[in-house]
N, C-alpha and C positions, 0 to 999 in steps of 0.2 A: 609611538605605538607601532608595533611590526605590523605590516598589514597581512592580511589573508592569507594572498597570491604570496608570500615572500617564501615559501618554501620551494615553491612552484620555482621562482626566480633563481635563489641558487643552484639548483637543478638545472635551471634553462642554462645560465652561467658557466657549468663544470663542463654542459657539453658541448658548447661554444667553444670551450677553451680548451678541449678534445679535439675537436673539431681541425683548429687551426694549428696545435701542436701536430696533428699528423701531417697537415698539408706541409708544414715547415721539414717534419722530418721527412715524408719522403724527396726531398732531395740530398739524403746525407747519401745515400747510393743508388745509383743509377741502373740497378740491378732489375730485370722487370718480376720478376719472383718476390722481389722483397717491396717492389713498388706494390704489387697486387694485393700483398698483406697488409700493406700500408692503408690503403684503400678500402679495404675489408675493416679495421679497425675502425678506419671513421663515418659509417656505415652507423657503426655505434650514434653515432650522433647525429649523423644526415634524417637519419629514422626516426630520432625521436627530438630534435629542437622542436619542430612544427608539435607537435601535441602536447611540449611542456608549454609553449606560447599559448595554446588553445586552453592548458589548464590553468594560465596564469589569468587570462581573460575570463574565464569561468567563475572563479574562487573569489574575482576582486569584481566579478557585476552579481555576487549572492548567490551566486549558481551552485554551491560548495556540495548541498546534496543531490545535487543531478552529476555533478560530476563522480560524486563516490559512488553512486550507484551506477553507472554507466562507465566507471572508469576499464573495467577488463576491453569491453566491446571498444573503445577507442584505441587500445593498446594492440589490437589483434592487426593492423594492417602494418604498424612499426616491424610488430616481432617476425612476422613473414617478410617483412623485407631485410633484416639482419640476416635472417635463415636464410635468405635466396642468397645475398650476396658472399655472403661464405661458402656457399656449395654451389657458388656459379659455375664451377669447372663440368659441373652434369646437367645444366640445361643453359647452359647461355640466359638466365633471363633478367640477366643484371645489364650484365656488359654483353655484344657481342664478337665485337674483338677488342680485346684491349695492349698496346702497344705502345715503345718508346719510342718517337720521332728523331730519323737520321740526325747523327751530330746536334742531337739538345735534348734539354731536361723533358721537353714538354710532352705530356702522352698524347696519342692516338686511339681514339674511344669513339665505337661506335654502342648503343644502350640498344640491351635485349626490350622484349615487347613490356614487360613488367615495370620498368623504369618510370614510365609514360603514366601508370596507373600510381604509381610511388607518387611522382610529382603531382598530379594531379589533387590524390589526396593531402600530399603536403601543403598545393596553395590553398585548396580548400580552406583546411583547419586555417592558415594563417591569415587568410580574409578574411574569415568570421570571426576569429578574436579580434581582428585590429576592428572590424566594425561595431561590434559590442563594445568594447571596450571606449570609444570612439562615441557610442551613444548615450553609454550612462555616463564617462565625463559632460560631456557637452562643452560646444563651443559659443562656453560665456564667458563674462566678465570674472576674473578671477580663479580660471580652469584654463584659459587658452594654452598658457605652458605643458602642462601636461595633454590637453588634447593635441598636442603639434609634436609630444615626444614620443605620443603612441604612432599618430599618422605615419612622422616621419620614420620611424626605424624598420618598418617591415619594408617600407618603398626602397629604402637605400639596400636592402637586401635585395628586392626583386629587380632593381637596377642592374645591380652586379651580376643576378644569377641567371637573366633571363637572357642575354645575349650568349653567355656559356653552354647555356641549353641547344638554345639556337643553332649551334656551330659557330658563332662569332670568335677568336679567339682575339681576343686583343691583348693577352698576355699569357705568358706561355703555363702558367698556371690555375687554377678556379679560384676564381675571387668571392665566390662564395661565402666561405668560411670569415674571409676576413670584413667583407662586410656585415655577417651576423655577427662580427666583434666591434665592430662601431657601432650600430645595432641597442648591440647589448651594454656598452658602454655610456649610451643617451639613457638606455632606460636607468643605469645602475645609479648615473649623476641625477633623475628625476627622482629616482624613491631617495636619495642620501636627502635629500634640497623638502623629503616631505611631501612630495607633489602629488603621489599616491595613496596619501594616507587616509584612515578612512572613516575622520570625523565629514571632509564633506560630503561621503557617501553615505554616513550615516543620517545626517540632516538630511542631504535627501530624500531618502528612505523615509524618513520618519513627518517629512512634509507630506510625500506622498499617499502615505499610508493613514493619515491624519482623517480623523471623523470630524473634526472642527474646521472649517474655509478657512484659506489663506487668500487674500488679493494682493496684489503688491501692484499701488499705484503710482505714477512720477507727478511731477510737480503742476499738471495740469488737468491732474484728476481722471488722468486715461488711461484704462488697466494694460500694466506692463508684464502681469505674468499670474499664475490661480493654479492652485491645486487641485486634485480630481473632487474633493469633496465642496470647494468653492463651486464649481461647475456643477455639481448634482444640485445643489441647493438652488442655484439661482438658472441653469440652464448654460448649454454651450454656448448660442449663441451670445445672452446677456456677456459672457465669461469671454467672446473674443474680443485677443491682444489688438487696444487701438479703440476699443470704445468707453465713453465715458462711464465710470462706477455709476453717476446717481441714476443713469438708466434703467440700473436693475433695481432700484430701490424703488418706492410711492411718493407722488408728486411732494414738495413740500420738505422733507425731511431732511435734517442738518446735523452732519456728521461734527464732530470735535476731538481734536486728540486727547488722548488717556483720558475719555470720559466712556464710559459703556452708555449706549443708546439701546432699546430694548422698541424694535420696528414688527411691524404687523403686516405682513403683504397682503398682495388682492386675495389669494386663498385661505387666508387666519391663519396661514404659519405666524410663528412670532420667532425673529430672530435676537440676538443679542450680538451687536457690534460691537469691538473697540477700534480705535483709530488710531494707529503709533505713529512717530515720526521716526523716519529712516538718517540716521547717522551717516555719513561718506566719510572717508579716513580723514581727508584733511580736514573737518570740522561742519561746513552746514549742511543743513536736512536735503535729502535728496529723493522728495516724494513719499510716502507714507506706507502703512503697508495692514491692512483690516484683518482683526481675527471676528470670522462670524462662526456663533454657535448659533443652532436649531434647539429654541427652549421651547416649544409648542407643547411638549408632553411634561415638562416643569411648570409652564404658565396653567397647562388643565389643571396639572393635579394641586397648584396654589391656590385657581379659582376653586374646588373642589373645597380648600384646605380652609378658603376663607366663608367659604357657602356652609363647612360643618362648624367653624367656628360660629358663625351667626346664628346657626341652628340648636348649638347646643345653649348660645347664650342667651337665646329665645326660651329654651327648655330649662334655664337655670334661673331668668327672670319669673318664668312662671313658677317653677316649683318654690320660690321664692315667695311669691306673691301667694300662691296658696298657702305656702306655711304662715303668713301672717297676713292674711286675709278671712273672715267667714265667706261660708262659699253661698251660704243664701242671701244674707244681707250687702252684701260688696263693700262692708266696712271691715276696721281690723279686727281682728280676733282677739281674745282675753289676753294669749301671750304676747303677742306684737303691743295690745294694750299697757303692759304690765313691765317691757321692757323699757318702752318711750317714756313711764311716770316714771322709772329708777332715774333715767338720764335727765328729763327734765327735772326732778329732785335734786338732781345733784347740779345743775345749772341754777337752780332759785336758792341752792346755798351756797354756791362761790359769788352770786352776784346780786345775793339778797333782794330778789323779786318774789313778787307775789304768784301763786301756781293756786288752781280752784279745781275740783272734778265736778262732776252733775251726774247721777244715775237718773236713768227714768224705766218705769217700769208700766208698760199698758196695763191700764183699769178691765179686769173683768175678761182679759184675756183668755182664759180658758174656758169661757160660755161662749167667746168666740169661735172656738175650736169645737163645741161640742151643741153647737146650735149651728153652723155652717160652715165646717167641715177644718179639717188644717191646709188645706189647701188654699183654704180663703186667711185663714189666720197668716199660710206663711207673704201672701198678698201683702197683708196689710204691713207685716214686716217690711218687707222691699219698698215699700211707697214709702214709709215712713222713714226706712232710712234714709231716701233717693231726698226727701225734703230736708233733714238732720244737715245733710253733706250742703247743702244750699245754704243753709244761713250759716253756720258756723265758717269761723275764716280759715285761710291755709296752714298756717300752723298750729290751730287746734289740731285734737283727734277724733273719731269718732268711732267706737266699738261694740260690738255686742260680747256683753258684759257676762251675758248667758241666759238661754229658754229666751223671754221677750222682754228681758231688761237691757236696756243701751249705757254707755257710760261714754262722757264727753269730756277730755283733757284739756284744759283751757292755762296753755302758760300765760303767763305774767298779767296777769288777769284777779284781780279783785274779789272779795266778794261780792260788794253790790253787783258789779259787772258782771258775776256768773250768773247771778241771782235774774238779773236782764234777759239775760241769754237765754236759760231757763224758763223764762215765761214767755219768750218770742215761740221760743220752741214747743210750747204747750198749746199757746194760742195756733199757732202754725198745723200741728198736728191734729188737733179739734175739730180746726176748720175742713181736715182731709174728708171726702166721702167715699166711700165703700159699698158694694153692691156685693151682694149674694147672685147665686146662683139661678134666684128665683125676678133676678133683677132690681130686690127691694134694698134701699139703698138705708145706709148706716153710718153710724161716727164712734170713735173711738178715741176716748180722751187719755191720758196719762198722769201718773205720778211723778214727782223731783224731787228727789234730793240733793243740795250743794253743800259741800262742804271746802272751803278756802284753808289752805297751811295757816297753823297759827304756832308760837313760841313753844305748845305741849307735845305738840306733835314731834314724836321723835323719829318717825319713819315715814316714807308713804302707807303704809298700810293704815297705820293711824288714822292717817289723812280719810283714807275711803273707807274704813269702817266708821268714821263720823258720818261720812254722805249717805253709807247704805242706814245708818239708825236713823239722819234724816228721813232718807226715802221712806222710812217704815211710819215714820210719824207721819206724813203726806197721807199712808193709807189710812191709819186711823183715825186721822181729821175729818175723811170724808171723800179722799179721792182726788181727784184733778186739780192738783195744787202742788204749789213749790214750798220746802217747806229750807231754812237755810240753818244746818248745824248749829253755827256759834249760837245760835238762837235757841234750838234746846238744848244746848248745854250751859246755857247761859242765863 
C-alpha cells in the first residue's frame, strides 16, 4: 500500500537529488559567475527539502487536512528565499560576499542577515517533523526500525550542516547536500522494506479512537498498555502501566479466556469483558489482552425489555383468564366450559373411559332476587361457588352454565360417582346459611341433573342435553334433588 506521505517523498527525493547535482557541478568550472549561478539553482532545493520533510511528516501522522489548508502559508518563507537568493546582487541578503579561495575549488562566503532566518525556519520545520513523526511511530516493540530511520536521518544531516554553518570547514565543499542524500537514502530503504506503511498506523488510529477498552495484560496480570477509552471507563489511575487488572475490577471476580464475563462495578455500570490470549511469533501466549464494553444502557433497556415482557404476560394471562373465566362466580365460563367437554370427549373415546356432567340449578332463585335484592342473590352465587371448587377434585371442572345454573365436568368418573358427587354437593350447599340485609338468615337448596356418556350419545351435546332434561325432572319432582338421566330415560 503506498503511504500518504509518498508523494511528499518523491518530491523531498527529486530535490535532494538537485541538491547534490549542483554541488557536484559546480566544480566543472571555477568560474565564480558561473559558481553564483550554481548556487542560485540549488537554492531551489535548500528552500524547500525542510518543508517537503515537514509535509512528509504531516500527511503520514493524519495531519493531511491541516496541511492542505495551511499549505500556501508554509510555502511563503521557501519562495522568498529563492526570490532573495536570485536577486542577491541588490541587497546582499543571501550571501555577503561570496568568493573563490586562492588556488582551490572551495568558496569564501560570508551569509547576509536573511540567511540566519532561512536556517532558522529550516531547522524549525525539520525538528518538528522528525518529532511527530518520531511520536506517532513510537519506540516499541516492533517499530524500533522505523523509529531509528526517522531519528537517525535528520541528525546525520544536522551533523554535516552544522559545522558548515558554523564556519568549520572540514572539507573544501558543503556536505550538506550529500548528507541529505544518505538521509534520504535510509528513509527510501525504510518505505521499500514497508516500514512506513500504514496498516500500523491505522491500528493505531483505530485502537485509539475505539469506544470499546482495550487492556493489554502480561503474563502476571499487570497492565502493560490501555486505550483512551479503557481509561475512561475504569480511570487513569486504575489504567497505570504496572498495576494489577483485577484492581480495577469487584472483589471476587474471575476472568477466563474467550469467555465473555458481563461485571457490575461499585456504580451499577455493567461491563462486558472478553479475555484473549496474546500469540508471540514463535508460538506461546505472551499475556492477554481484555476487550471491555460498557453495556449499562443495553443491561437497562434488557431489564426494561424483560420487565415489559412480564407485564404483558401478566396482561395476556389475565385477558386469558377472563376470557374463560365468569367474572362473578370465579369459575369458568360456558365457553371455556364447552371447550374442555370437546377435549375431554375426545379423550373418553381414544381411551374408552367414562366422562359424567352435573347441572345444578338454585331452587327459587329468583324470589331470591326479588325478596332480597340481586346483590344478595349474586352473594349467594360466589359462596356457593367458593364451596363447589372445595369438594370437587383437580381435574374436574366447574362452571356457570348460565343466570344461576352451575355445571360440573367430572372425567373418568361414572355414574354412580357423579350421582355421589351431586348429592355431597347439594347436601354441602343446603347446609350454606345466608343473611339478608336485615340480618335474617336463610338457606338455599338446589336442583341436579347427571347425566354419564353412554353408547347413544353421539356427541357431547347429547350428553348435556340428557343432564339438563334431568335437571328439569329434579324440578318437577319437587326440588332439592339429584335426579340421574339413564334413569329417565330409562
Amino acid at each position: 500500500m503506498r503511504p500518504p506521505s509518498g508523494t511528499y517523498m518523491t518530491a523531498l527525493s527529486v530535490m535532494i537529488a538537485w541538491w547534490c547535482a549542483g554541488q557536484w557541478a559546480s566544480f566543472l568550472w571555477n568560474d565564480l559567475d558561473y559558481r553564483l549561478l550554481v548556487a542560485k539553482l540549488q537554492y531551489l532545493a535548500i528552500a524547500t527539502v525542510p518543508i517537503l520533510w515537514f509535509s512528509v511528516a504531516l500527511t503520514f501522522s493524519g495531519y493531511g487536512r491541516f496541511l492542505q489548508r495551511w499549505y500556501p502559508v508554509l510555502w511563503l518563507m521557501p519562495v522568498a528565499t529563492i526570490a532573495l537568493a536570485f536577486s542577491n546582487q541588490y541587497h546582499l541578503q543571501v550571501w555577503s560576499r561570496f568568493t573563490i579561495a586562492p588556488d582551490s575549488l572551495a568558496l569564501e562566503i560570508e551569509y547576509g542577515p536573511w540567511f540566519s532566518t532561512h536556517v532558522t525556519y529550516s531547522y524549525s520545520a525539520v525538528t518538528i517533523a522528525t518529532l511527530m513523526l518520531a511520536l506517532k511511530i513510537g519506540f516499541t516493540r516492533g517499530r524500533r526500525l522505523q523509529f531509528m530511520a526517522v531519528i537517525l536521518s535528520p541528525l546525520i544531516v544536522i551533523a554535516v550542516n552544522a559545522p558548515y554553518i558554523l564556519g568549520i570547514d572540514l572539507l573544501p565543499f558543503d556536505p550538506t547536500p550529500s548528507g541529505f542524500a544518505v538521509a534520504c537514502l535510509i528513509l527510501l530503504f525504510a518505505l521499500r522494506q514497508h516500514m512506513f506503511a500504514t496498516l500500523p498506523v491505522a491500528r493505531e488510529y483505530t485502537l485509539e479512537k475505539l469506544n470499546d477498552g482495550i487492556v493489554v495484560i502480561d503474563d502476571h496480570g499487570l497492565i502493560a498498555d490501555s486505550n483512551p477509552a479503557a481509561r475512561q471507563i475504569f480511570g487513569v489511575e486504575l489504567m497505570r502501566i504496572g498495576r494489577h487488572f483485577s484492581e480495577a475490577l469487584p472483589a471476587g471476580i474471575s476472568l477466563n479466556a474467550d469467555v465473555s464475563t458481563e461485571v457490575q462495578l461499585p456504580d451499577r455500570r455493567w461491563l462486558d469483558i472478553r479475555i484473549s490470549r496474546l500469540q508471540s511469533i514463535d508460538g506461546p501466549t505472551r499475556g492477554q489482552v481484555a476487550l471491555i464494553r460498557d453495556v449499562t444502557r443495553e443491561k437497562g433497556l434488557q431489564a426494561s425489555l424483560l420487565q415489559s415482557q412480564k407485564e404483558l404476560e401478566a396482561l395476556n394471562s389475565k385477558l386469558n383468564n377472563l376470557a374463560h373465566t365468569d367474572e362473578l362466580t370465579g369459575l369458568a365460563n360456558r365457553r371455556s366450559l364447552y371447550e374442555r367437554v370437546r377435549s375431554e370427549w375426545s379423550r373418553s373415546t381414544r381411551h374408552k373411559k367414562p366422562l359424567s356432567m352435573i347441572l345444578i340449578d338454585f331452587d327459587n332463585f329468583k324470589l331470591i332476587n326479588d325478596n332480597y335484592g340481586h346483590q344478595v342473590g349474586d352473594q349467594v352465587l360466589q359462596r356457593a361457588s367458593g364451596i363447589v371448587r372445595q369438594i370437587i377434585r383437580p381435574e374436574d371442572l366447574a362452571a356457570r352454565h348460565g343466570g344461576e345454573e352451575l355445571a360440573i365436568l367430572l372425567p373418568d368418573t361414572n355414574a354412580k360417582d357423579a350421582v355421589d358427587i351431586a348429592q355431597r354437593l347439594g347436601a354441602a350447599l343446603e347446609a350454606l346459611q345466608y343473611h339478608d340485609e336485615a340480618g335474617q338468615a336463610f338457606v338455599v337448596t338446589v336442583s341436579s341433573g347427571v347425566a354419564s356418556r353412554c353408547p347413544n350419545d353421539k356427541s357431547p351435546d347429547m350428553m348435556i342435553a340428557r343432564a339438563d332434561k334431568a335437571l328439569y325432572q329434579s324440578k318437577a319432582d319437587g326440588r332439592n334433588r339429584v335426579t340421574l338421566a339413564d334413569a329417565v330415560n330409562g
